[in-house]
MARDO-519079 format. One record per residue: residue number from 1; z, x, y of N, C-alpha, C, O in turn. Coordinates in steps of 0.001 Angstrom, whole numbers, plus 500000, padded with zeros to 6 digits. Layout:
# MARDO-519079
     k      n.w      n.u      n.v     ca.w     ca.u     ca.v      c.w      c.u      c.v      o.w      o.u      o.v
   NUM        Z        X        Y        Z        X        Y        Z        X        Y        Z        X        Y
...
***
This chain:
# MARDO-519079
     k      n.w      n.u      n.v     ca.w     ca.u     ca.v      c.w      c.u      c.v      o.w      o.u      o.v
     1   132145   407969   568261   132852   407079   569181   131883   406085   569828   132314   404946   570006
     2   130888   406309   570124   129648   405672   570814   129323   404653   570029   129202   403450   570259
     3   129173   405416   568896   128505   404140   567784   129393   403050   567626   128845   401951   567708
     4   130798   403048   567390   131834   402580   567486   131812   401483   568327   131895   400325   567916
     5   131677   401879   569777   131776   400877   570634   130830   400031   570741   130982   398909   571226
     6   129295   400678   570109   127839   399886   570420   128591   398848   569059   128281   397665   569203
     7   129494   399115   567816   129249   398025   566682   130064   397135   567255   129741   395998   566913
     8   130806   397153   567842   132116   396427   568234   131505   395484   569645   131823   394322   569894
     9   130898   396039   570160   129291   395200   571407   128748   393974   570496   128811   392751   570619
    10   128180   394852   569517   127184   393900   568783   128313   392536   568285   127979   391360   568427
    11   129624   392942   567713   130284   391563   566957   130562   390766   568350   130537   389536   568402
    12   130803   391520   569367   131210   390266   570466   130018   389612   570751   130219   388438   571060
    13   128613   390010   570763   127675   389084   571080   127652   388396   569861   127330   387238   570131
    14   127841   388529   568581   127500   387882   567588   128681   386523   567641   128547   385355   567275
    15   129748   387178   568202   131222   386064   568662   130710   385125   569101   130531   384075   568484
    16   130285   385425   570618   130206   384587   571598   128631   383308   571669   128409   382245   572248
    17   127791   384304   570627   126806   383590   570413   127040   382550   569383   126412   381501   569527
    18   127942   382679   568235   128378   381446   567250   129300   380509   567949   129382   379331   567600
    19   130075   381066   569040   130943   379865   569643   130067   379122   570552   130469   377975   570749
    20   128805   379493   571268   128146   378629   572581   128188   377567   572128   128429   376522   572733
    21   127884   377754   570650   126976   376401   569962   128497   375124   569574   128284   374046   569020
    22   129633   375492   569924   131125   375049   569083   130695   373876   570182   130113   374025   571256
    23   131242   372498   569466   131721   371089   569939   132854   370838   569893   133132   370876   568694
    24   133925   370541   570575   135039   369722   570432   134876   368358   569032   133895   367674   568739
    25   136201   368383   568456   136317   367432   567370   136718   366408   568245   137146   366693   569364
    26   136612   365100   567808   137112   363729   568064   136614   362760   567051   135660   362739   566273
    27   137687   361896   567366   137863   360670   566459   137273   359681   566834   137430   359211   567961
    28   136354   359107   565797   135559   357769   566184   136659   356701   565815   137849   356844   565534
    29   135593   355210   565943   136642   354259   566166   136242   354206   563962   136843   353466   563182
    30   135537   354843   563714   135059   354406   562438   135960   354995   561209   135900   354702   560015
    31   136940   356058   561983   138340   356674   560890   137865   357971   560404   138535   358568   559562
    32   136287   358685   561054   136369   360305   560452   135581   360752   561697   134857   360099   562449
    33   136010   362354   561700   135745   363060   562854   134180   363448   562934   133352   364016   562222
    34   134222   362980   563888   132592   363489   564806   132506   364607   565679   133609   365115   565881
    35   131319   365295   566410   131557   366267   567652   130928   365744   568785   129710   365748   568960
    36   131921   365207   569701   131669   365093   571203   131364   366350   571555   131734   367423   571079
    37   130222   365936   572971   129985   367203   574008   130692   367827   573966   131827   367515   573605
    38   130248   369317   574412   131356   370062   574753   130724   371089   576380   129676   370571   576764
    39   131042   372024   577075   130520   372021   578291   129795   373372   577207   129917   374163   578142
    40   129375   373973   576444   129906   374921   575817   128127   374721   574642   127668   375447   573760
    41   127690   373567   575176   126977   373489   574031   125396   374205   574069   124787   373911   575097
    42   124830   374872   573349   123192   375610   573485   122316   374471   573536   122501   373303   573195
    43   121494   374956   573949   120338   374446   574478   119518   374020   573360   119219   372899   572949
    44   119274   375009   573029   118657   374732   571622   119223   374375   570280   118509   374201   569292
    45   120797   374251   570279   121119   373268   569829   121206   371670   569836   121524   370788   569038
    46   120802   371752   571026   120685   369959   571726   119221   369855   571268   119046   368797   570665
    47   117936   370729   571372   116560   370559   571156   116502   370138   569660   115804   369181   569325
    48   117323   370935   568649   117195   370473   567266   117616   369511   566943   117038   368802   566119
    49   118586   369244   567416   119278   367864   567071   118676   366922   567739   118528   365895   567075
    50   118154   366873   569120   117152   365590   569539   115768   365253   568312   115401   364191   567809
    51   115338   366453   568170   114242   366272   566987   114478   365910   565953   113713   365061   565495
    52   115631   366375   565104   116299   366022   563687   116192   364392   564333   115338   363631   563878
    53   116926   364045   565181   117173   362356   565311   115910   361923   565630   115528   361293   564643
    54   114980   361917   566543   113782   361036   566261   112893   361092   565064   111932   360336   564918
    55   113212   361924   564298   112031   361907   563368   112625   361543   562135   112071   361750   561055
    56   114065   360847   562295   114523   359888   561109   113973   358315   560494   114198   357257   561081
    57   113259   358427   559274   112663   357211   559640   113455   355774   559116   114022   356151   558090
    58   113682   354754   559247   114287   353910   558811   115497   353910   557830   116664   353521   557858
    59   114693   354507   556983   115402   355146   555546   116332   356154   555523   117271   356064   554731
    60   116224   357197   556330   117086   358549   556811   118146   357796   557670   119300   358186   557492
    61   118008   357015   558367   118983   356422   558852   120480   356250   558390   120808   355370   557594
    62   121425   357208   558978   123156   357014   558666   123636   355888   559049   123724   355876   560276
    63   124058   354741   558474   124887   353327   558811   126182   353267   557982   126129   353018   556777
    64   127374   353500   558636   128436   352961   558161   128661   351481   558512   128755   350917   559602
    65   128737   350887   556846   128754   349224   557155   129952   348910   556491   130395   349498   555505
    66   130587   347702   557232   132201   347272   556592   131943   345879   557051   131548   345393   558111
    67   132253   345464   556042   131994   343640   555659   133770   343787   555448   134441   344723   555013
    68   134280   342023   556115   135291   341182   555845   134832   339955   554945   133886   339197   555157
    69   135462   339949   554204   135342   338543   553359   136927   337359   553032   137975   337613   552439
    70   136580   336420   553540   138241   335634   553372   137564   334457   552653   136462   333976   552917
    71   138564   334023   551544   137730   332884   550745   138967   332213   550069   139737   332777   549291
    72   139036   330842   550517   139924   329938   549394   139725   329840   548103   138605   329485   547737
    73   140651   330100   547206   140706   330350   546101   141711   329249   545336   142674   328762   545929
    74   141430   328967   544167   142888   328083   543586   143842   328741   543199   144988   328406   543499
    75   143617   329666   542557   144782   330869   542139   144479   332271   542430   143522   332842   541908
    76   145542   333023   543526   145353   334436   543597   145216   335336   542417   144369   336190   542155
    77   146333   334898   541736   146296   335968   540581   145353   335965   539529   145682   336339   538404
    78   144445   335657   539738   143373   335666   538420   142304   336236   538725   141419   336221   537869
    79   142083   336795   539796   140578   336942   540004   140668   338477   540320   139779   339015   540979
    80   141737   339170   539852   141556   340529   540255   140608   341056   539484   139817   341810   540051
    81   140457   340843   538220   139169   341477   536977   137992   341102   537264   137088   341889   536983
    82   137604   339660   537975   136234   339518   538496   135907   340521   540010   134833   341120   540069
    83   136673   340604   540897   136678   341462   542025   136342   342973   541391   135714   343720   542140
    84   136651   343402   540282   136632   344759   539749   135197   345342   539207   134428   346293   539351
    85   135407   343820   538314   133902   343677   537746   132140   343709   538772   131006   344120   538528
    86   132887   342955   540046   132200   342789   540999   131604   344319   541608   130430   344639   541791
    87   132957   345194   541864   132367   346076   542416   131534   347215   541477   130655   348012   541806
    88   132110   346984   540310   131612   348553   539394   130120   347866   538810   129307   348581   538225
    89   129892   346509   539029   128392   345921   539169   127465   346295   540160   126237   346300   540234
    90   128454   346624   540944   127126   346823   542713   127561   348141   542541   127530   348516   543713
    91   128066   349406   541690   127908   350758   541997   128933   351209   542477   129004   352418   542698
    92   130325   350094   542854   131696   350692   543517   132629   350873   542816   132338   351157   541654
    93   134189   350798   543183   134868   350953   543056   135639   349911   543775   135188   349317   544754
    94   137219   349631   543093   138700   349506   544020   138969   350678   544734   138724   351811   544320
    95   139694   350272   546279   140136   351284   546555   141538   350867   546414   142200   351380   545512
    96   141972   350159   547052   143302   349113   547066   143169   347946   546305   142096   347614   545799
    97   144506   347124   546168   144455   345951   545419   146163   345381   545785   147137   345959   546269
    98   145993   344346   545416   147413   343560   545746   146757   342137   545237   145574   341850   545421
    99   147860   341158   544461   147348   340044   544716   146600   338628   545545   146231   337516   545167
   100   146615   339261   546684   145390   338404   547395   144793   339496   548554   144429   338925   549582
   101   144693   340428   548557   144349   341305   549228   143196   342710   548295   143922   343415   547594
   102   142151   343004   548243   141503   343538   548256   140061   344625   549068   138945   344331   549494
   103   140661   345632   548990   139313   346713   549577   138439   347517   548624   138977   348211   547761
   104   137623   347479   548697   136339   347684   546980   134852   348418   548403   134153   348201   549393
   105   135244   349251   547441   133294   349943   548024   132399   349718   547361   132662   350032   546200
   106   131394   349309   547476   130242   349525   546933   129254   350202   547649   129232   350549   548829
   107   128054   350396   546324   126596   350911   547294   126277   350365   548588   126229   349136   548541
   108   126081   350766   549536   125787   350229   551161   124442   349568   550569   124768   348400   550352
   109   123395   349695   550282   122208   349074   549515   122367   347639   549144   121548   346792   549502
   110   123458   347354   548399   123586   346248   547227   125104   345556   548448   125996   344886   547926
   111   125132   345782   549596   126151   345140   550438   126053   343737   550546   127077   343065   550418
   112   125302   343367   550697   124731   341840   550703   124917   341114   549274   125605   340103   549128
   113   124135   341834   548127   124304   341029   546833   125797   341038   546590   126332   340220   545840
   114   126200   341611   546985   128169   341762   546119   128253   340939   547090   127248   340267   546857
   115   128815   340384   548230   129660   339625   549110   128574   338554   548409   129386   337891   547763
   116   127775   338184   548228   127061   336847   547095   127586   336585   546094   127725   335398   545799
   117   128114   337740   545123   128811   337233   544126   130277   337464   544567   130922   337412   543520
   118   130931   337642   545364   132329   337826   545859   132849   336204   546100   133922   335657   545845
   119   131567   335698   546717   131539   334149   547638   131957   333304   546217   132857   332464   546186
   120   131317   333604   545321   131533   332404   544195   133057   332373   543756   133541   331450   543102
   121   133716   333420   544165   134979   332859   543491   136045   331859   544488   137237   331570   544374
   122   135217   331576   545283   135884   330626   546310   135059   330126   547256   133839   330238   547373
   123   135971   329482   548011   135294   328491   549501   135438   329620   550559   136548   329896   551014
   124   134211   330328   550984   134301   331034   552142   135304   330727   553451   135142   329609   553941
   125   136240   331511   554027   136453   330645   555341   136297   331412   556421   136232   330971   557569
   126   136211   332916   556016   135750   334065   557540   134661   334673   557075   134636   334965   555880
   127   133878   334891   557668   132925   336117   556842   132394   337042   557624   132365   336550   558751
   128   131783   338541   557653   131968   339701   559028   131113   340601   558462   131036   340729   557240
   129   130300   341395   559426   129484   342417   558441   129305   343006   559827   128994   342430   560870
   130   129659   344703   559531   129280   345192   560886   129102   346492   560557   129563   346948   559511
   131   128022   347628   561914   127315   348472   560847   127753   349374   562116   128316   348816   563057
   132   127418   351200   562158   127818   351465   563063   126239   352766   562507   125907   353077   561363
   133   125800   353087   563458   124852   354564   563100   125389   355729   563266   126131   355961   564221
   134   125078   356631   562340   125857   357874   562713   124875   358758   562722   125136   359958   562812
   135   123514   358269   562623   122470   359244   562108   122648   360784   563402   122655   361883   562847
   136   122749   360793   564632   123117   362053   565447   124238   362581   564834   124482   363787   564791
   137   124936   361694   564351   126437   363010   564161   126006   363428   562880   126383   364578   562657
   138   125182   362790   561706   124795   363923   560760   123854   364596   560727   123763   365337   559748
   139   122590   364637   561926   122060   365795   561876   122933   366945   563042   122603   368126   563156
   140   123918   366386   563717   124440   368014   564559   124905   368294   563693   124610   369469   563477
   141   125944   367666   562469   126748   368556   561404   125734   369242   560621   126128   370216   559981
   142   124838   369011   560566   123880   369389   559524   123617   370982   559849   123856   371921   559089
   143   122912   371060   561538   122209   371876   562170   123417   372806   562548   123101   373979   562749
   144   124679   372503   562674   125795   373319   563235   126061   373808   561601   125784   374992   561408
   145   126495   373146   560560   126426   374265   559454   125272   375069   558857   125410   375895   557955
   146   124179   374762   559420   122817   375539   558842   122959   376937   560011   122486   378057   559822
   147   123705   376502   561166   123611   377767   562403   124692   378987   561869   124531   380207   561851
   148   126068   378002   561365   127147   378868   560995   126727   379661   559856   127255   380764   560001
   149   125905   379635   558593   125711   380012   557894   124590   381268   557738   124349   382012   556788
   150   124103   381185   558886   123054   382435   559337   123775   383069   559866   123754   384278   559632
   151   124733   382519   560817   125687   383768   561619   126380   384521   560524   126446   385750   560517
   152   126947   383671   559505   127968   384343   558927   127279   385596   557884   127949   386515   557415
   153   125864   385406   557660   124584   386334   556560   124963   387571   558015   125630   388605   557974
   154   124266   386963   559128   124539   388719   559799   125601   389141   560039   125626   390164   560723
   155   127013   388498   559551   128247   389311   559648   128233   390175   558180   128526   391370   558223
   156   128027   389799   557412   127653   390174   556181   126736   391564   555863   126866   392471   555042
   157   125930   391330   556725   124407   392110   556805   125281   393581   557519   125214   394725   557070
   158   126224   393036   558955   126835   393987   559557   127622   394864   558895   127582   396072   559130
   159   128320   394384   558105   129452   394942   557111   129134   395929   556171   129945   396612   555545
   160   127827   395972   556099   127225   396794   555028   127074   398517   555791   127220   399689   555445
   161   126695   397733   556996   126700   398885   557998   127809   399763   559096   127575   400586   559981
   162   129443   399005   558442   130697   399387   558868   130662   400527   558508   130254   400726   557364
   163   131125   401836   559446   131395   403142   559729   132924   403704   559161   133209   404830   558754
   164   133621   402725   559265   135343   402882   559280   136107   401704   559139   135751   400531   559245
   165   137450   402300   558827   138050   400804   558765   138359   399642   560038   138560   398428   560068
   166   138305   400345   560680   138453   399320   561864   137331   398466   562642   137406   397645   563557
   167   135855   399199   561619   134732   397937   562372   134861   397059   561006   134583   395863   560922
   168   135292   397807   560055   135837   396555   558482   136470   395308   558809   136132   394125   558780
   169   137623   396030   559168   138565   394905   559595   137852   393592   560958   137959   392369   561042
   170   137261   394475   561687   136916   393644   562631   135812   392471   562296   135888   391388   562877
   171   134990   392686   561525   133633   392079   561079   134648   391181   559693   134181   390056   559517
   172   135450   391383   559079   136233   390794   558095   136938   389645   558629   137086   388605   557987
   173   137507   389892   560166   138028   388823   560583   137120   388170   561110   137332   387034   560685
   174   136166   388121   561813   135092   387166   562055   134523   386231   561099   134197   385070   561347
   175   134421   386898   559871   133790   386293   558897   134951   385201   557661   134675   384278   556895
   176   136634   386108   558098   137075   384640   557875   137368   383616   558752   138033   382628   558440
   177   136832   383849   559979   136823   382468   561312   135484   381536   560823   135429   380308   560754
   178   134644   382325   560572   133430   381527   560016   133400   380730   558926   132836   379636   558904
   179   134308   381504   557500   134110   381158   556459   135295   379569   556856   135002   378563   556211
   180   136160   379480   557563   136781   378387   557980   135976   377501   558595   135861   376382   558096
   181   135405   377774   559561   134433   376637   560036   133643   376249   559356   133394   375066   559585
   182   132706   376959   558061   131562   376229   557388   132336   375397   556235   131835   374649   555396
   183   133603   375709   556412   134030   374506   555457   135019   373558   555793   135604   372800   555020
   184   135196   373696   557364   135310   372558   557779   134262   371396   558562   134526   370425   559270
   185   132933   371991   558073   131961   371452   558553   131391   370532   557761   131027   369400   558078
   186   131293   371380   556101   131436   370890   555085   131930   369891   554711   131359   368915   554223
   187   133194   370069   554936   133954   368756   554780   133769   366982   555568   133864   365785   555298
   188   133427   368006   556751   133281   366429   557517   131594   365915   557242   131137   364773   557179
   189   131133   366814   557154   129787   366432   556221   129882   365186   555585   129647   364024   555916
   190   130404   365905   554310   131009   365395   552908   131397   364221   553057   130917   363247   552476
   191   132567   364207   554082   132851   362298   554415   132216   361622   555068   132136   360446   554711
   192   131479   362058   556316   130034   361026   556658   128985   360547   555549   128298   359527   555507
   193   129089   361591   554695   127967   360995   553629   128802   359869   552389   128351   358888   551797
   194   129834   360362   552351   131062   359282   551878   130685   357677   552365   130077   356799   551752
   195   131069   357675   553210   131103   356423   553927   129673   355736   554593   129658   354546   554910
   196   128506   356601   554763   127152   355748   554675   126759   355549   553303   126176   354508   552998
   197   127041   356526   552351   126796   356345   551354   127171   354680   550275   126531   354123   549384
   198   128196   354445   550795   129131   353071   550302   129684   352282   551530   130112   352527   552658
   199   129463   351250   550755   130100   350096   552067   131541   349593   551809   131954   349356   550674
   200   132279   349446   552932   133361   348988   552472   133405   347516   552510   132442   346995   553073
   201   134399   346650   551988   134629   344854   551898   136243   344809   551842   136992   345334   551017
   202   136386   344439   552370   138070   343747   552944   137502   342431   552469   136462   341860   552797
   203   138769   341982   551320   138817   340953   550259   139763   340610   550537   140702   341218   550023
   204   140152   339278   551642   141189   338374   551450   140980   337292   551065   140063   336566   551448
   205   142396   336854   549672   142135   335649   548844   143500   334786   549509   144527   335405   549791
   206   143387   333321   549717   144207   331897   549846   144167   331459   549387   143010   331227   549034
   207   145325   330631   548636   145349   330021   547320   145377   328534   548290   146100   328080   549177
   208   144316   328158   547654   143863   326039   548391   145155   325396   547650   145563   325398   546488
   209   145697   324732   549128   146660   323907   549050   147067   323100   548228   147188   322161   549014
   210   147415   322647   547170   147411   321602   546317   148975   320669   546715   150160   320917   546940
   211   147923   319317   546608   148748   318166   547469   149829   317579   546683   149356   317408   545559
   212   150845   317248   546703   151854   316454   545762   151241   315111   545211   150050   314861   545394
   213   152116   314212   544502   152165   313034   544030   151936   312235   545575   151001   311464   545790
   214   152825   312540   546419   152544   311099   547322   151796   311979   548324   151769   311436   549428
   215   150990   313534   548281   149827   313428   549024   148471   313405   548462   147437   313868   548943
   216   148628   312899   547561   147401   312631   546417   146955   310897   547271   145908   310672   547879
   217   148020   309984   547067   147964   309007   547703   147593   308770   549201   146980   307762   549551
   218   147990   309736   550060   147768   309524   551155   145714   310252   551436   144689   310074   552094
   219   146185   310886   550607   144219   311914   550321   143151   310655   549866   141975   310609   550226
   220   143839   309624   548978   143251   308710   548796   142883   307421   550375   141848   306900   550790
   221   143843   307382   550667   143900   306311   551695   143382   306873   552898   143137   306081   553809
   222   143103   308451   553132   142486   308931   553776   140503   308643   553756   139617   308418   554581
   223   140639   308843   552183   138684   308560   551941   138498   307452   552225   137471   307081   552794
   224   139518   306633   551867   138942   304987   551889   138743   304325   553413   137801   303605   553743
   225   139823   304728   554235   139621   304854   555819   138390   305336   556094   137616   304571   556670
   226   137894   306819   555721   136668   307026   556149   135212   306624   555863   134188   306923   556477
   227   135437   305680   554494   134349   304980   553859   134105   304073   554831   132987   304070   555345
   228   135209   303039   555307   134707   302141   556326   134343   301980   557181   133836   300974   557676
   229   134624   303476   557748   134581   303450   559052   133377   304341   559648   132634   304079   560594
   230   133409   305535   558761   132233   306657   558665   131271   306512   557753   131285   306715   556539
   231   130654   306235   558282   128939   306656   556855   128035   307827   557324   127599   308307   558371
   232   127989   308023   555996   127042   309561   556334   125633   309162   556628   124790   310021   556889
***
């Protein structure tokens, strides 16, 4: 009976010690979940993660970057195979498509050369590039699934040393609370590295106005006004 209660001691410290370290989920403005403070958080979970982040050097650096591109075009419908071509050149993909509307990822690396060759199929008229760092939120995910995954070895380690069925059961359910969290940790991992990994481009195409018969004439009588009057 003693022993019993000392194993059933040990899983609540092993409980309460894998939750200190738990963050609240929230939503960035960037479309995938991060971990805000929580009142709840270890100490030495804040120490690793301050260190993981300064000692990122340039290169380690997490940047989610999303470029807008808007460009006059003469015809929408033709340029969907160069936009395609465009991205599986710089390492991407389509994600969406519509005739004057396009979203295409490419390598975050090669972000710059693709919106260069994006530009040639038209007259630029908006253009946007904006980057956001995430490098803290992927080393706490990092350090919070490297923590969950030691906890979950000494639930493991414990189990070997279950007496009966009821420290079974008990150490069984812990370890599927865990085995849920390291793969929802996983996961959000998985999509931070998603999205620094590739850049996104919002591709809007306008088809340039083309003038009639009598505004061909007036386009004319327009230059000739400005010949006389304007010199470059």
């Amino acid at each position: 009976m003693q022993n019993t209660l000392t194993f059933f001691i040990f899983i609540s410290f092993l409980f309460l010690f894998s939750c200190s370290s738990s963050k609240k989920m929230a939503s960035s403005d960037s479309g995938y979940a991060v971990y805000s403070g929580g009142y709840g958080e270890d100490r030495a979970l804040s120490k690793q993660k301050a260190s993981k982040f300064q000692e990122a050097t340039e290169e380690d650096r997490k940047v989610v970057y999303n470029a807008s591109l808007s460009l006059e075009v003469k015809e929408t419908g033709t340029q969907q195979e160069r936009v395609m071509a465009t991205a599986k050149k710089y390492g991407g993909y389509v994600l969406r498509t519509s005739e004057s509307n396009y979203t295409i990822r490419v390598v975050s690396d090669s972000l710059k050369s693709a919106l260069n060759s994006l530009s040639t199929l038209g007259k630029i008229s908006n253009k946007t590039i904006s980057g956001q760092d995430v490098t803290e939120e992927f080393a706490d995910l990092e350090i919070r699934l490297d923590n969950a995954e030691k906890t979950r070895q000494r639930y493991l380690e414990l189990l070997k040393k279950a007496q009966n069925v009821a420290e079974v059961l008990a150490v069984e359910k812990e370890l599927d609370r865990l085995n849920l969290r390291i793969e929802q940790l996983k996961g959000r991992l998985n999509r931070l590295q998603e999205v620094t990994t590739y850049a996104t481009i919002y591709l809007y195409l306008e088809e340039k106005v083309k003038p009639g018969p009598l505004g061909y004439i007036f386009v004319g009588f327009y230059k000739g006004i400005k010949f006389l009057f304007i010199r470059d």
